[in-house]
N, C-alpha and C positions, 0 to 999 in steps of 0.2 A: 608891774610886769608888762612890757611889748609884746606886740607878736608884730612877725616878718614874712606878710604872706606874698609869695613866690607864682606870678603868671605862668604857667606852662604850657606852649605853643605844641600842638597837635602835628606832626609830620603825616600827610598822607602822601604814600608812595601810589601814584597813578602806573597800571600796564599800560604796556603797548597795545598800541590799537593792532587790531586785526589785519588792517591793511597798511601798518606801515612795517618796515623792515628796518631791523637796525641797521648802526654802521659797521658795523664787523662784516654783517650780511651783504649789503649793496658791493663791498669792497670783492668783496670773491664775486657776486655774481657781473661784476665789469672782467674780472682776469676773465672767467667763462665766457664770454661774448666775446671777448679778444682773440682766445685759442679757437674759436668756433669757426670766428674769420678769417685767420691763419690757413687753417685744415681745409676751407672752401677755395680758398686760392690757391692752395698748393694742388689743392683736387682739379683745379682748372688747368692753372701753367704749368703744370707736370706733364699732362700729355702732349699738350702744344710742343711742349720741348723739346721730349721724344721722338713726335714726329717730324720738328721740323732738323735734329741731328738727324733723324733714319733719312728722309729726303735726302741731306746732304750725303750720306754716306753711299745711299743710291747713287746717286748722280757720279760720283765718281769711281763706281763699280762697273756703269754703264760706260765709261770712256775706258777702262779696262777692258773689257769685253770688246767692244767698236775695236780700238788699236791691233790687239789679238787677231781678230776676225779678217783687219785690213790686211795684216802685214801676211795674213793665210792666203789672202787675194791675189795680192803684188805675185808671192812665189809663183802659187799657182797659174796666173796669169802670164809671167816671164814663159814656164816650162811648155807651157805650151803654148806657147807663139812659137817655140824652136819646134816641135811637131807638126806644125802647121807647112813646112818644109816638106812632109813627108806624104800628109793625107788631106783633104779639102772638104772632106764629111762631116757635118755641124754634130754629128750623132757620133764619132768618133771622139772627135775635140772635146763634145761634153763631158763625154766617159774620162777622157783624159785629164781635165780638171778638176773631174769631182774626183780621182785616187790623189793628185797631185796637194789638192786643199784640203783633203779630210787628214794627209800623212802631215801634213805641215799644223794643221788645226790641232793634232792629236796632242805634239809636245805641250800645249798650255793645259792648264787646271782649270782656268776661272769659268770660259764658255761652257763646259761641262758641267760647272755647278751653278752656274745662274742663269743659262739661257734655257727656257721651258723645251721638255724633252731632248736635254742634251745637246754634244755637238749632231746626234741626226735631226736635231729640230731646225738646224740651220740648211733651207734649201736652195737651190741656184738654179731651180726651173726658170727663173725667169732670165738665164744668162744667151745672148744674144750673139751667132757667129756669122759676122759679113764676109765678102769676097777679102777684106784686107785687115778689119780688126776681129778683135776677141774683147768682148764685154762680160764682165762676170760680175752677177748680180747676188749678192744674199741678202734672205730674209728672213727672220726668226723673230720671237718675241721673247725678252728679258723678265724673270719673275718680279712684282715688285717686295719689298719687305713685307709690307702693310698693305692689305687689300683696301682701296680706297671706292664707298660706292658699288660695290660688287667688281670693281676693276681687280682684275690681280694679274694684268702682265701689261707690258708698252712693247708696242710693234716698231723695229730698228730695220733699216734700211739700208743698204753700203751698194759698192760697187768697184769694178777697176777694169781701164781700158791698156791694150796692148794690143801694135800693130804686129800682125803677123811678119815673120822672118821666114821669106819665100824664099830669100836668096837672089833677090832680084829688088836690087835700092833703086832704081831707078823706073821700076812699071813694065821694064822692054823697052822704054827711050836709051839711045846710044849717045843721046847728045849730052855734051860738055856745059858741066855746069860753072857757073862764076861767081863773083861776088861782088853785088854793087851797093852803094850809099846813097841817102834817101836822096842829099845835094849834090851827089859827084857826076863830074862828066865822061868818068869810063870807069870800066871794070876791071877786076882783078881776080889773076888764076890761082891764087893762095892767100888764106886768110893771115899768113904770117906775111905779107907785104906790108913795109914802112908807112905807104901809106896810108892804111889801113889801123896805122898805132899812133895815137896820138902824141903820145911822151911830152903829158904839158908841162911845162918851167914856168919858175918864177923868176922874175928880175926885175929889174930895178927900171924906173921908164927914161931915167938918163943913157942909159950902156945901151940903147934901142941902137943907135947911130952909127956904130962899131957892127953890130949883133946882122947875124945874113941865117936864113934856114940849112939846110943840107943840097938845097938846089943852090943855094947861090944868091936868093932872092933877099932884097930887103922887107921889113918886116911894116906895113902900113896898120890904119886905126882902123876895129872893126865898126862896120855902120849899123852895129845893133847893139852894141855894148859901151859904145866909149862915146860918149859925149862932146860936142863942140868944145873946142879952149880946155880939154879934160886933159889929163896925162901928166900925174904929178905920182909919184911913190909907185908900188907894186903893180907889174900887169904881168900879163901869162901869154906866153907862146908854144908854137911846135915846133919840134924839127922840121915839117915838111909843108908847114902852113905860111900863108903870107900878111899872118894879120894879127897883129898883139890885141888883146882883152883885159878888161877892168874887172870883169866878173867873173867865176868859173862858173856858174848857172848859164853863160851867154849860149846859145844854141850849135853857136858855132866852134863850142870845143865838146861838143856831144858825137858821137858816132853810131848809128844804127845799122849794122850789115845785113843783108838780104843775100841768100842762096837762091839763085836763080838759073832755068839755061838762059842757054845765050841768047836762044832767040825772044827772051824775054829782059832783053835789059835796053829795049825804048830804044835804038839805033846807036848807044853809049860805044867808045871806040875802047882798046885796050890798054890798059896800061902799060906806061914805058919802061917800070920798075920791074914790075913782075910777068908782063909776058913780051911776045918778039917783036909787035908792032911798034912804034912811036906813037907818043901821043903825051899832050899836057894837062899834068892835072892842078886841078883849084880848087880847096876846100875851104 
């Protein structure tokens, strides 16, 4: 008879320690620390966001209002510069622009709902009436969205000038006004004078030889524009000038008119074009 005797190995199942966590455990308590982070940065960038669209949407509510306010100025300031004909009283005129700006302020919506106390929050005490102009000054403050700091309005400022229309263009001078150029050496009695338009052309700098102005003149090289040995393909002339250009920046196909009297135009003789004297011009 055998026998078959059979070691049998003891399994102990060891707990978890106290202080450790399983893995099932660890894996949720990382989602939790993820959504934790999440929720603090949205708690952050959410108001920054907020604020910085509400900014934005101020700002362009405050050019809304501004534009309104101005184009209220402009009217009011035309209409009574045509009054200014009738009365010379700073205390009349004023009366008369604040009916004239408040009828014209009235048609808009926006100044009413976002300018603090209304369109009467908008005042023109500080508008300003000379011997010749009219100044109209508003000031008012625009609500902001968000009170920022204890701020809760921004202070706007405008203005519009207009010369009074006495009916008298000239001050009580009876003198004859004209029109001279910064380079010319006479004046002219009408701004629709030839030579006073420059009508530049392009051409070709071969056909120069052929080519004369409307005086008659031939066409020489400017001495600001055209270079020594230069004068090959495109230059530019006038009808009334005597000088072909390489450039049309050269200064000499620029023109600047000045309204002047006469006794203000530096000893300049008149022109032969547009008024009854003789006289040669060169531009």
């Amino acid at each position: 008879m055998s026998f078959c005797i059979q070691d049998k190995k003891t399994e102990i199942i060891k707990p978890f320690p106290k202080t450790a966590v399983p893995p099932k455990c660890k894996k949720t308590l990382l989602c939790a620390r993820l959504s934790a982070s999440y929720t603090l940065e949205a708690a952050v960038v959410l108001p920054l966001l907020a604020g910085f669209f509400a900014s934005i949407l101020f700002f362009f509510r405050v050019l809304q209002v501004q534009t309104q306010v101005q184009e209220s100025l402009y009217y009011a300031g035309r209409k009574t510069a045509c009054e200014a004909c009738v009365t010379d009283s700073p205390a009349v005129l004023r009366a008369t622009a604040e009916v004239y700006f408040r009828k014209e302020l009235s048609q808009y919506q926006v100044p009413e709902k976002f300018v603090r106390g209304g369109t009467i929050g908008i005042s023109l005490l500080q508008s300003e009436f000379s011997d010749s102009e009219i100044k109209l000054c508003a000031d008012y403050r625009v609500r902001l969205p968000i009170a920022f700091f204890n701020v809760r309005d921004v202070r706007v400022s405008q203005s519009s000038k207009n010369r009074k229309w006495t009916g008298d263009a000239n001050g009580g001078n009876t003198e004859d006004y004209v029109y001279v150029t910064e380079h010319g050496s006479v004046y002219h009695s009408g701004r629709s004078c030839p030579y006073l338009d420059l009508s530049i052309r392009a051409v070709q700098y071969k056909e120069l030889g052929g080519l004369r102005n409307k005086s008659a003149h031939k066409y020489y090289a400017c001495p600001e524009c055209v270079a020594e040995n230069s004068g090959n393909g495109i230059v530019y002339i006038t009808d009334y000038g005597t000088c072909y250009h390489d450039s049309l920046s050269c200064s000499g196909l620029k023109r600047t008119v000045y309204l002047v009297p006469v006794s203000k135009t530096g000893g300049k003789g008149p022109c032969s074009k547009c008024s009854l004297g003789e006289g040669k011009e060169r531009y």
